[in-house]
PDB file with one MODEL, atoms N, CA, C and O in Angstrom:
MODEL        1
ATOM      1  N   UNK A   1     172.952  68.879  -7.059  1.00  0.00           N
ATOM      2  CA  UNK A   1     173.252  70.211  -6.574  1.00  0.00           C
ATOM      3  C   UNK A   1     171.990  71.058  -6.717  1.00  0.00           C
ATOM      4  O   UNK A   1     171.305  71.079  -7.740  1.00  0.00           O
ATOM      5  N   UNK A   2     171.732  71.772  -5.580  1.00  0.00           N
ATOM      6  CA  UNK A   2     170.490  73.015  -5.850  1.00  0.00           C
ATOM      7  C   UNK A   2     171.140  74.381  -5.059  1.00  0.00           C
ATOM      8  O   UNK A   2     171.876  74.709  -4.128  1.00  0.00           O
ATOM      9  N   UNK A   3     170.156  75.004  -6.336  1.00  0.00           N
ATOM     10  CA  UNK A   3     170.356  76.195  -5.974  1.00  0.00           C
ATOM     11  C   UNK A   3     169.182  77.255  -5.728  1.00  0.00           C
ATOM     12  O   UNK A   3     168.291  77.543  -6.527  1.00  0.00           O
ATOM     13  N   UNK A   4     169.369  77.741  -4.519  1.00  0.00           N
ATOM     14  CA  UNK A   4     168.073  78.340  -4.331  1.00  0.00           C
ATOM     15  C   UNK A   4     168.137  80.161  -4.212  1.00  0.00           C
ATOM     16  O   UNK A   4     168.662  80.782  -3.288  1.00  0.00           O
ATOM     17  N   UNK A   5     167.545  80.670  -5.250  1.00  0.00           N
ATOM     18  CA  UNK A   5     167.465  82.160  -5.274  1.00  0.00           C
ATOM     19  C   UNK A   5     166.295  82.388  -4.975  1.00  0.00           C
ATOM     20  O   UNK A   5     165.290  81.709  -5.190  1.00  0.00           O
ATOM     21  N   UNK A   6     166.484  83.919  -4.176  1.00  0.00           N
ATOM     22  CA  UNK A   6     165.425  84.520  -3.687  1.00  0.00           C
ATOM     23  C   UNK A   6     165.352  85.729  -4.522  1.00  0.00           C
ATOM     24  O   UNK A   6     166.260  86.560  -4.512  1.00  0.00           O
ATOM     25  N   UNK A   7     164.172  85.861  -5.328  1.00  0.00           N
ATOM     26  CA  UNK A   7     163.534  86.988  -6.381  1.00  0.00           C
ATOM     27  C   UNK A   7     162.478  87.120  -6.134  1.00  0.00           C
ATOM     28  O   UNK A   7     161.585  86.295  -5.940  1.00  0.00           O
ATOM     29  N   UNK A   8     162.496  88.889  -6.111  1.00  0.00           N
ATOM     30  CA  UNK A   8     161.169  89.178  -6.212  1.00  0.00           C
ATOM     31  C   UNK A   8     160.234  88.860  -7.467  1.00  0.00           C
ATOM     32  O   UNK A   8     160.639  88.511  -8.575  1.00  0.00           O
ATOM     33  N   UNK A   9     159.124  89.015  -7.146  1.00  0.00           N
ATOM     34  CA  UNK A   9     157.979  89.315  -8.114  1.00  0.00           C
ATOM     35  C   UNK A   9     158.110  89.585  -9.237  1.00  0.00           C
ATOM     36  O   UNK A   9     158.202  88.871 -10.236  1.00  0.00           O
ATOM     37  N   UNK A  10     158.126  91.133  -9.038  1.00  0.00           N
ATOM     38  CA  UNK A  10     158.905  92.636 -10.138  1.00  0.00           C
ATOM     39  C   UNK A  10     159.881  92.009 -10.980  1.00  0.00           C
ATOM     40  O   UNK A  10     159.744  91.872 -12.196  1.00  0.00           O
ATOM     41  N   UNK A  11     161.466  91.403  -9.901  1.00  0.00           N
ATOM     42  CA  UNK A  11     162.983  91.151 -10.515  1.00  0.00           C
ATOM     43  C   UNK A  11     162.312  90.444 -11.511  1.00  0.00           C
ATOM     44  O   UNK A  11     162.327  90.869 -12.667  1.00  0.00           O
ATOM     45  N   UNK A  12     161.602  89.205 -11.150  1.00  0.00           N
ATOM     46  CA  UNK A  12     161.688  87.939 -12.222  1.00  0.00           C
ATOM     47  C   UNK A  12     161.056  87.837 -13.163  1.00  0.00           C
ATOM     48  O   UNK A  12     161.089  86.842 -13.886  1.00  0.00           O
ATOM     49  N   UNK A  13     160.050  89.258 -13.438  1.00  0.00           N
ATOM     50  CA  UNK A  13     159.163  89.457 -14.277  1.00  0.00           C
ATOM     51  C   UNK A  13     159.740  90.615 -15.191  1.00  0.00           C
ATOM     52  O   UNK A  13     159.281  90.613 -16.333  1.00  0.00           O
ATOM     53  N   UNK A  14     160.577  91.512 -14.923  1.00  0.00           N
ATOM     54  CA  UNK A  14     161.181  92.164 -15.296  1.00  0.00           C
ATOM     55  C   UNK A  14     162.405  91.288 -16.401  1.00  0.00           C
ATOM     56  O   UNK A  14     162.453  91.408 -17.625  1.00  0.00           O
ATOM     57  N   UNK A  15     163.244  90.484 -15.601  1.00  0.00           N
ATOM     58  CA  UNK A  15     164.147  89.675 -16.397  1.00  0.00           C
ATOM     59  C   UNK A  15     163.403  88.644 -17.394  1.00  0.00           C
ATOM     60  O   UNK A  15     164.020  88.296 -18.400  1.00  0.00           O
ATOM     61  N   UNK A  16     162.281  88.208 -17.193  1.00  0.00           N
ATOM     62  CA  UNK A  16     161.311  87.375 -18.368  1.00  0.00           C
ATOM     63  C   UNK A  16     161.240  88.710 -19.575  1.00  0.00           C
ATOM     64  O   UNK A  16     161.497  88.539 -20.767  1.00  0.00           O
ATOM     65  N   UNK A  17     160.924  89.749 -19.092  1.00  0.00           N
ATOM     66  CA  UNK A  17     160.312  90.610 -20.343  1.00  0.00           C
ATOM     67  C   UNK A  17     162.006  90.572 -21.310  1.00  0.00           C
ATOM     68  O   UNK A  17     161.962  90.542 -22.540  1.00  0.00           O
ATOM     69  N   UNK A  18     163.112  90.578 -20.717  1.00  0.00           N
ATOM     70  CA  UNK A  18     163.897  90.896 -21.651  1.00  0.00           C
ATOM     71  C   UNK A  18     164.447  89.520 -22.014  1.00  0.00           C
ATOM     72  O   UNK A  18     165.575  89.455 -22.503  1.00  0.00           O
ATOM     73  N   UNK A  19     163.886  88.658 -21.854  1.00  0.00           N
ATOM     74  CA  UNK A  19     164.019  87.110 -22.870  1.00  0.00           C
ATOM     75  C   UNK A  19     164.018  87.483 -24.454  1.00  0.00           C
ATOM     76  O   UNK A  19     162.905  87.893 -24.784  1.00  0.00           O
ATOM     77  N   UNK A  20     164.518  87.469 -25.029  1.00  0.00           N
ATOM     78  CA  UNK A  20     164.329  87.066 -26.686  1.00  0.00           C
ATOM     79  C   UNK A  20     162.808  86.516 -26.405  1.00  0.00           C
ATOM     80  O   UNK A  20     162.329  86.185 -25.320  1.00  0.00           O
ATOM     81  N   UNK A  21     161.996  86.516 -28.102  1.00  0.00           N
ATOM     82  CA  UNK A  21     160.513  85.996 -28.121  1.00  0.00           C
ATOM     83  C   UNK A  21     160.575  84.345 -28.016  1.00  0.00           C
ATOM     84  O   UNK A  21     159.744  83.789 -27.298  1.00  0.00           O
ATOM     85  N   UNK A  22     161.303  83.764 -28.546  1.00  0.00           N
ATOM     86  CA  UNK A  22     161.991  82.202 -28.586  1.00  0.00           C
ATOM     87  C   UNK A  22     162.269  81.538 -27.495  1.00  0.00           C
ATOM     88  O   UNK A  22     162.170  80.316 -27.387  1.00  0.00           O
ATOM     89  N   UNK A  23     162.617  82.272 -26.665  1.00  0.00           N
ATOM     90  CA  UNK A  23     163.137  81.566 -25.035  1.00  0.00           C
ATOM     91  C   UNK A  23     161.892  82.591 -24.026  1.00  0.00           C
ATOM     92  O   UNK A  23     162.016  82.500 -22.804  1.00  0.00           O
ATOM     93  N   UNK A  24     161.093  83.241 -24.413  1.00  0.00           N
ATOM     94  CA  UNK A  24     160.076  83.296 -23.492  1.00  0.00           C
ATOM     95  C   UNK A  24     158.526  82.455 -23.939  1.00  0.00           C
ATOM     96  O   UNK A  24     157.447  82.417 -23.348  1.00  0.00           O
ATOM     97  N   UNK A  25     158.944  81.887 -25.126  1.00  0.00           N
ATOM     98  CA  UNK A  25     157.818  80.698 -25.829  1.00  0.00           C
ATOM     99  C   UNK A  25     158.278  79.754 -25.055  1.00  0.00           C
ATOM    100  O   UNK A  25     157.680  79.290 -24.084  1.00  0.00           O
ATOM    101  N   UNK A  26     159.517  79.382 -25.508  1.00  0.00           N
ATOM    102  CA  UNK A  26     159.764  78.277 -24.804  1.00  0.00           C
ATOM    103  C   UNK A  26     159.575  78.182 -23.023  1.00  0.00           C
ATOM    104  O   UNK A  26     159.299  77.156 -22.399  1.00  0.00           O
ATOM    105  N   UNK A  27     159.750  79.198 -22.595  1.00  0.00           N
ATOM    106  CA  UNK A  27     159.355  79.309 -21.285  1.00  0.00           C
ATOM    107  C   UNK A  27     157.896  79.171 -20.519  1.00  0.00           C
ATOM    108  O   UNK A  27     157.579  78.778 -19.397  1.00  0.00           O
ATOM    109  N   UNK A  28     156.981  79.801 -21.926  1.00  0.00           N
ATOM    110  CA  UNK A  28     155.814  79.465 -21.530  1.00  0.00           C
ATOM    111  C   UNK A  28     155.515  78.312 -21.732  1.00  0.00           C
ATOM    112  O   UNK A  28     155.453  77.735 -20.647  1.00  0.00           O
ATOM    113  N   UNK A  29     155.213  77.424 -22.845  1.00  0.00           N
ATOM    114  CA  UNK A  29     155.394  75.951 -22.923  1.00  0.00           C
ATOM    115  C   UNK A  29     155.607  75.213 -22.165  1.00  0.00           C
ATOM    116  O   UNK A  29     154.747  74.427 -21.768  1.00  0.00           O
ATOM    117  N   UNK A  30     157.636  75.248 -21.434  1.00  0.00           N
ATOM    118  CA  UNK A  30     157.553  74.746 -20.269  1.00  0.00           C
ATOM    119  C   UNK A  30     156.774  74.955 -19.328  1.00  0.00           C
ATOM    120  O   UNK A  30     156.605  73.869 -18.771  1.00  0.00           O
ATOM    121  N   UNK A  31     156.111  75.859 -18.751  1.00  0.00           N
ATOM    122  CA  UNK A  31     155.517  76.375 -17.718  1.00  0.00           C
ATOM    123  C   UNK A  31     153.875  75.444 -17.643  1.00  0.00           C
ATOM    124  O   UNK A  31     153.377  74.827 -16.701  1.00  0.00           O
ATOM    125  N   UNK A  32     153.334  75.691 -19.141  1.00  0.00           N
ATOM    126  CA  UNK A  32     152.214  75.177 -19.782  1.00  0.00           C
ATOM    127  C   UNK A  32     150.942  74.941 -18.205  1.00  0.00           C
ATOM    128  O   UNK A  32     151.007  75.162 -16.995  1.00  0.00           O
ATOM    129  N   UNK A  33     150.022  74.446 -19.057  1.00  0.00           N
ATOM    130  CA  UNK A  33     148.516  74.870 -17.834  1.00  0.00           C
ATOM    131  C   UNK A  33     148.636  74.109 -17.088  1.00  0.00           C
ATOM    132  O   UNK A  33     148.279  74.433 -15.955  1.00  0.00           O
ATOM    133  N   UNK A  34     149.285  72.454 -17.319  1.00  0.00           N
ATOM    134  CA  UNK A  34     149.188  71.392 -16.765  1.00  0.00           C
ATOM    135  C   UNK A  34     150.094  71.979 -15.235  1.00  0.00           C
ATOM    136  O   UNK A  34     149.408  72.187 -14.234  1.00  0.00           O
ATOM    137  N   UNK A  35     151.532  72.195 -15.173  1.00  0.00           N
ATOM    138  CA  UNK A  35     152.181  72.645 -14.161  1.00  0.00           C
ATOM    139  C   UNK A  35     151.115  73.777 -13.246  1.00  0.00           C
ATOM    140  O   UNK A  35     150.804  73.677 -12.059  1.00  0.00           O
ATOM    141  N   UNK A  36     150.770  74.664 -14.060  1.00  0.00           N
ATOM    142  CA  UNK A  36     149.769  75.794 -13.394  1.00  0.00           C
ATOM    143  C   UNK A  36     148.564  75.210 -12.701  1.00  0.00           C
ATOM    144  O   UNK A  36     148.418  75.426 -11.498  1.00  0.00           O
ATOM    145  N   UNK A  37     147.742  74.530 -13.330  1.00  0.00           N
ATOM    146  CA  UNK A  37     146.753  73.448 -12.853  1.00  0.00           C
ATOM    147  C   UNK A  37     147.211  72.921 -11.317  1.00  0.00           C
ATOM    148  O   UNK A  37     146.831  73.084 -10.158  1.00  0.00           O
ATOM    149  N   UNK A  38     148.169  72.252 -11.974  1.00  0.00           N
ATOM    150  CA  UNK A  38     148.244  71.075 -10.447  1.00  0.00           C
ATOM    151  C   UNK A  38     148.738  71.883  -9.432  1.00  0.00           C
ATOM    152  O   UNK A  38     148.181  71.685  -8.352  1.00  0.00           O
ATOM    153  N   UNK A  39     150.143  73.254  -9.433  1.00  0.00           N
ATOM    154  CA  UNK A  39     149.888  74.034  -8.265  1.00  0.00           C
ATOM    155  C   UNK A  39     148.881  74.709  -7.878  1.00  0.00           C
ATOM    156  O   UNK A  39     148.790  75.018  -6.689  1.00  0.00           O
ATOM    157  N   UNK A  40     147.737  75.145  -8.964  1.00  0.00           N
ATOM    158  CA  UNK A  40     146.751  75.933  -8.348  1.00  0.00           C
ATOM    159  C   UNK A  40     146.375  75.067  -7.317  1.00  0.00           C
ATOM    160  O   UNK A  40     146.698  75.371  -6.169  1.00  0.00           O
ATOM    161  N   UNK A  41     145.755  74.054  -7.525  1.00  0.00           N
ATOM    162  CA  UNK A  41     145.060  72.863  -6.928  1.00  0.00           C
ATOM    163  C   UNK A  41     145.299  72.519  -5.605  1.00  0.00           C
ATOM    164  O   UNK A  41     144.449  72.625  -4.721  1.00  0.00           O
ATOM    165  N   UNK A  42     146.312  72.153  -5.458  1.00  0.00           N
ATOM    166  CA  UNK A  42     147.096  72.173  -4.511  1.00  0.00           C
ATOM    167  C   UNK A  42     147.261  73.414  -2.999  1.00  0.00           C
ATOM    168  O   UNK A  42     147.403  73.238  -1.788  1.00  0.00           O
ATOM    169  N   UNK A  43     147.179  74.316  -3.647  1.00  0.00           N
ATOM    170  CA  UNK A  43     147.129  75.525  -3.144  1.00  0.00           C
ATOM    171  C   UNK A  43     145.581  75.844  -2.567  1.00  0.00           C
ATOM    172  O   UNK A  43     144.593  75.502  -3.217  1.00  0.00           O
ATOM    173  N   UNK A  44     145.487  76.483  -1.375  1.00  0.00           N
ATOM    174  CA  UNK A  44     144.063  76.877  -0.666  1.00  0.00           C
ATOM    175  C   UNK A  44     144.176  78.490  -0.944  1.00  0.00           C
ATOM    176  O   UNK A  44     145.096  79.227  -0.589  1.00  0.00           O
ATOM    177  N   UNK A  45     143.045  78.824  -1.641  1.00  0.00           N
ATOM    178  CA  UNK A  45     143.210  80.737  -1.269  1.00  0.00           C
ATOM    179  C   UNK A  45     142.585  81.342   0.507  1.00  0.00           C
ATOM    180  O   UNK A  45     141.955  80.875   1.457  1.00  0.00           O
ATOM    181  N   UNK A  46     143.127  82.388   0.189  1.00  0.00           N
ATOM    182  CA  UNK A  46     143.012  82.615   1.730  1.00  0.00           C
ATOM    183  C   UNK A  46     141.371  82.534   2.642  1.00  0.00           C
ATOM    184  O   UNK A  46     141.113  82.361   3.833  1.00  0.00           O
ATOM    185  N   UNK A  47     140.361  82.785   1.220  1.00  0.00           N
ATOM    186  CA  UNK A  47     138.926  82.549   1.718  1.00  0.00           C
ATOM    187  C   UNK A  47     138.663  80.943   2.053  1.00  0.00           C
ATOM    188  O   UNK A  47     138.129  80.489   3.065  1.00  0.00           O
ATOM    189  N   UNK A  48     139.092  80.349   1.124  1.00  0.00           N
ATOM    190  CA  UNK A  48     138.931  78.750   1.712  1.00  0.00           C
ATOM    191  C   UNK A  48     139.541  78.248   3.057  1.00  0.00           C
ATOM    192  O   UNK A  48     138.957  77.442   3.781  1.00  0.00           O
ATOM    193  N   UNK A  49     140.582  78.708   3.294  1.00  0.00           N
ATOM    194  CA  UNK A  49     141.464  78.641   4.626  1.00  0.00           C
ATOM    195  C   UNK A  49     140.459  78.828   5.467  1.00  0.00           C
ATOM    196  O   UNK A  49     140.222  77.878   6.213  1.00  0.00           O
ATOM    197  N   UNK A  50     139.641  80.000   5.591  1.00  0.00           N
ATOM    198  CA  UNK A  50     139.003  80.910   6.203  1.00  0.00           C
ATOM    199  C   UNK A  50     138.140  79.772   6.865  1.00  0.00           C
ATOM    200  O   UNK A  50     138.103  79.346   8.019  1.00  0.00           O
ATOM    201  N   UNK A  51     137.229  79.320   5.332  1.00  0.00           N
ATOM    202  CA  UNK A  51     136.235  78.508   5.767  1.00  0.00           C
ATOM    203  C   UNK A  51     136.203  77.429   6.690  1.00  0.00           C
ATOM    204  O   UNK A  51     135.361  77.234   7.566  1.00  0.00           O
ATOM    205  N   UNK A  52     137.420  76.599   6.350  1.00  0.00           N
ATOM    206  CA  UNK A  52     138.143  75.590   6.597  1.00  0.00           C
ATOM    207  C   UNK A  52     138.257  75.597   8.526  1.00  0.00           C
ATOM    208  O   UNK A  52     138.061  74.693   9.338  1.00  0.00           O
ATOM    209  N   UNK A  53     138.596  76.828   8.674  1.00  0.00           N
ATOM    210  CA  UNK A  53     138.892  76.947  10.329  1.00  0.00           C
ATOM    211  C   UNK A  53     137.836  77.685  10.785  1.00  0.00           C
ATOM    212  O   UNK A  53     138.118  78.409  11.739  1.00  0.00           O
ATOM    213  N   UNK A  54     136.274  77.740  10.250  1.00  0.00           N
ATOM    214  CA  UNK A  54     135.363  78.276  10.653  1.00  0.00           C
ATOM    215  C   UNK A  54     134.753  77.289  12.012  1.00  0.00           C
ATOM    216  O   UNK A  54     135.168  76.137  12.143  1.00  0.00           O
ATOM    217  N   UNK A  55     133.886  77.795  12.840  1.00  0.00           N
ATOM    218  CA  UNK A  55     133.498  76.709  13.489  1.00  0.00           C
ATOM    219  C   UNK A  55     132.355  75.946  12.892  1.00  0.00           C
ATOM    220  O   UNK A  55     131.625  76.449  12.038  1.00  0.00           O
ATOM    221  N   UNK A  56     132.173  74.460  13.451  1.00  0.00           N
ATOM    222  CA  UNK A  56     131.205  74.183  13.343  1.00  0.00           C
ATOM    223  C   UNK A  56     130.070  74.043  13.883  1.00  0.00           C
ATOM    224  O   UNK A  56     130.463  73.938  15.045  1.00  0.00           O
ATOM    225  N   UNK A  57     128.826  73.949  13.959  1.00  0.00           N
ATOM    226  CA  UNK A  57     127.678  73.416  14.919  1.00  0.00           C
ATOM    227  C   UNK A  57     128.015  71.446  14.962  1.00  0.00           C
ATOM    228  O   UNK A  57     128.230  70.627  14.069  1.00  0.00           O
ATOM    229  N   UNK A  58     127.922  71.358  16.269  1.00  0.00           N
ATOM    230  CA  UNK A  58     127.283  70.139  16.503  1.00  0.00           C
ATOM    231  C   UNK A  58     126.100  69.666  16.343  1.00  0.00           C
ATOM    232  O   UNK A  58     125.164  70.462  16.265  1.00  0.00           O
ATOM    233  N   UNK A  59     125.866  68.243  16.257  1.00  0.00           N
ATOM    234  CA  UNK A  59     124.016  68.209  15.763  1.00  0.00           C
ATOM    235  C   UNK A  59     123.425  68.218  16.602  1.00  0.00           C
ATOM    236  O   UNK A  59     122.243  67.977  16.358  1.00  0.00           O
ATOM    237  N   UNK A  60     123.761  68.469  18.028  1.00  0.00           N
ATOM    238  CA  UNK A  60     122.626  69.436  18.743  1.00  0.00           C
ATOM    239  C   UNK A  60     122.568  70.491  18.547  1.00  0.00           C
ATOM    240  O   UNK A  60     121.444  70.896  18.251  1.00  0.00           O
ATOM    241  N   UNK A  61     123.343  71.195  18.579  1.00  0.00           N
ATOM    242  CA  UNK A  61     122.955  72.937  18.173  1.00  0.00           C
ATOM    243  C   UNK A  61     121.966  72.845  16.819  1.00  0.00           C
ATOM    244  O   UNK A  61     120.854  73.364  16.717  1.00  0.00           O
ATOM    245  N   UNK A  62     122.407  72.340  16.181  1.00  0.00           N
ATOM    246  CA  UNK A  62     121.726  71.969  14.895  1.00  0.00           C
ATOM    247  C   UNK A  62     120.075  71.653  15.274  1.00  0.00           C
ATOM    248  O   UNK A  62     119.132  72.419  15.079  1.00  0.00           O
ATOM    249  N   UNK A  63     120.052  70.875  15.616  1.00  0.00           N
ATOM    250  CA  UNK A  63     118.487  70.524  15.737  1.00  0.00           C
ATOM    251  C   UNK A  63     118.369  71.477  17.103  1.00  0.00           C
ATOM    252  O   UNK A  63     117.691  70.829  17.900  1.00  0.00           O
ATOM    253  N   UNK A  64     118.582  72.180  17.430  1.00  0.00           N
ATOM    254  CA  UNK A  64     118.014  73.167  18.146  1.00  0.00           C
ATOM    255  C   UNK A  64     117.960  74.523  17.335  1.00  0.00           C
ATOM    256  O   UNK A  64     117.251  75.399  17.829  1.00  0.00           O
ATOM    257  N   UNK A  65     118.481  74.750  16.400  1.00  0.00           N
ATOM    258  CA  UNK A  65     118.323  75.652  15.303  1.00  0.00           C
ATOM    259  C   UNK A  65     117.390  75.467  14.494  1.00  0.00           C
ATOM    260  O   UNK A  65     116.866  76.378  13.854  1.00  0.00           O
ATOM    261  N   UNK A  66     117.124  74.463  14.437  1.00  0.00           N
ATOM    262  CA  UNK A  66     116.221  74.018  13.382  1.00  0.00           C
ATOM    263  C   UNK A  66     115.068  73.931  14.267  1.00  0.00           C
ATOM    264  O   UNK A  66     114.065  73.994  13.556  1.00  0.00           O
ATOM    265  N   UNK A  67     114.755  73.816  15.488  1.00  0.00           N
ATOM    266  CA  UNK A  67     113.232  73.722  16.267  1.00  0.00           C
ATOM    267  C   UNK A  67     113.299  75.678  16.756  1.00  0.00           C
ATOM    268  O   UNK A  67     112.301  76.394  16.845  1.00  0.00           O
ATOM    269  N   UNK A  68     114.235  75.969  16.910  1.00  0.00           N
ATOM    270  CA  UNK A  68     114.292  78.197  17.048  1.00  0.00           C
ATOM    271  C   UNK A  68     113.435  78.031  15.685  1.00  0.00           C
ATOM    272  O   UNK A  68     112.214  77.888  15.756  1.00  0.00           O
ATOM    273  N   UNK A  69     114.006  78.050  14.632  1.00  0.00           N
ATOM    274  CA  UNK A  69     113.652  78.215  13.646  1.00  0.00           C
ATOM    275  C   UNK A  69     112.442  78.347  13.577  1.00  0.00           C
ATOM    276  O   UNK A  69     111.775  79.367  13.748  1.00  0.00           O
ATOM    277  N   UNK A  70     112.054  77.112  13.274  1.00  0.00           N
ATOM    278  CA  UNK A  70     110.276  76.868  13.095  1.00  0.00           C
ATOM    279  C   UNK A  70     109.702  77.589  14.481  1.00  0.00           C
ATOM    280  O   UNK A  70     108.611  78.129  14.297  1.00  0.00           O
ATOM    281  N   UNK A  71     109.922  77.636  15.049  1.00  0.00           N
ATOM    282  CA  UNK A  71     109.296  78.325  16.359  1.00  0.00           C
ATOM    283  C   UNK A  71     109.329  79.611  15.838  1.00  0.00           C
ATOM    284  O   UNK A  71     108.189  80.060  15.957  1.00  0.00           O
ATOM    285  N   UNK A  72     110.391  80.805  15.084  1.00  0.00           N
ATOM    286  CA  UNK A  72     110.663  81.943  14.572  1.00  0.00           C
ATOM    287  C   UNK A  72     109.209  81.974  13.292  1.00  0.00           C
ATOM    288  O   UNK A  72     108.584  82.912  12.797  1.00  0.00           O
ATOM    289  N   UNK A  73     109.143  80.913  13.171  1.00  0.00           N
ATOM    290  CA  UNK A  73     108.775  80.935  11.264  1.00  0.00           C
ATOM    291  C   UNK A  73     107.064  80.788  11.909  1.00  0.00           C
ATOM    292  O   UNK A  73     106.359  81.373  11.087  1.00  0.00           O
ATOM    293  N   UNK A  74     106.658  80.532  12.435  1.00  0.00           N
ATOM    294  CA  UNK A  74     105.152  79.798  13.158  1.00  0.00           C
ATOM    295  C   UNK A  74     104.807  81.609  13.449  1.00  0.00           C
ATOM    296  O   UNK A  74     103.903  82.261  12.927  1.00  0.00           O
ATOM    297  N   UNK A  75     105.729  82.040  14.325  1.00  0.00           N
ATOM    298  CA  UNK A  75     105.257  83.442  15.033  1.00  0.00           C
ATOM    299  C   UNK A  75     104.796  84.499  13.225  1.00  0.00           C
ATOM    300  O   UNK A  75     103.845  85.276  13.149  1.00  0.00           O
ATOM    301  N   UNK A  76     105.545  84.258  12.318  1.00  0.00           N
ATOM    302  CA  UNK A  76     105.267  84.905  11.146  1.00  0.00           C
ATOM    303  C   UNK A  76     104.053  84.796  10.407  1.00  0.00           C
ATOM    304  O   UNK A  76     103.346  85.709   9.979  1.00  0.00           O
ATOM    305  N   UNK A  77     103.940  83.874  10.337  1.00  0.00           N
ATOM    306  CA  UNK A  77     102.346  83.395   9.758  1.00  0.00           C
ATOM    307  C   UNK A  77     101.549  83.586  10.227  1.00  0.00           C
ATOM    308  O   UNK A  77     100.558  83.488   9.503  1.00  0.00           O
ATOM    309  N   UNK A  78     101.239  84.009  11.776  1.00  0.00           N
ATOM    310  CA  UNK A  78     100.005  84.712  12.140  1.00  0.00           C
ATOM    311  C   UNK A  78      99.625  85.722  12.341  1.00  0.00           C
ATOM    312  O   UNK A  78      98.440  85.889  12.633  1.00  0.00           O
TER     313      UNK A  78
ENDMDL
END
């Protein structure tokens, strides 16, 4: 059987504060870094997303960036 509640943020942080100190230890414990760890992990923040669907250069553009370049960098030195 599952049961699925929808709580806010606030609600569920609000109802943790009024745990007894004993059952919000124990809550943290359960919770512990290892669980926190592996969802962080798992999880992309929204800048990595970002990156992720950035475009890329092909390696022609690439080596045509790289010959602009030196062509940019040549005009400096004299």
């Amino acid at each position: 059987m599952e049961i699925t509640v929808n709580i806010g943020y606030d609600d569920l942080l609000a109802a943790v504060k009024k745990l007894p100190a004993a059952k919000i230890q124990q809550l943290k414990s359960a919770l512990g870094n290892d669980l926190i760890q592996s969802k962080a992990s798992g999880e992309l923040s929204d800048f990595q997303n970002y990156l992720l669907q950035a475009p890329v250069m092909s390696d022609e553009q690439y080596d045509q960036y790289k010959a602009d370049r030196k062509h940019f960098s040549s005009w400096r030195m004299k």
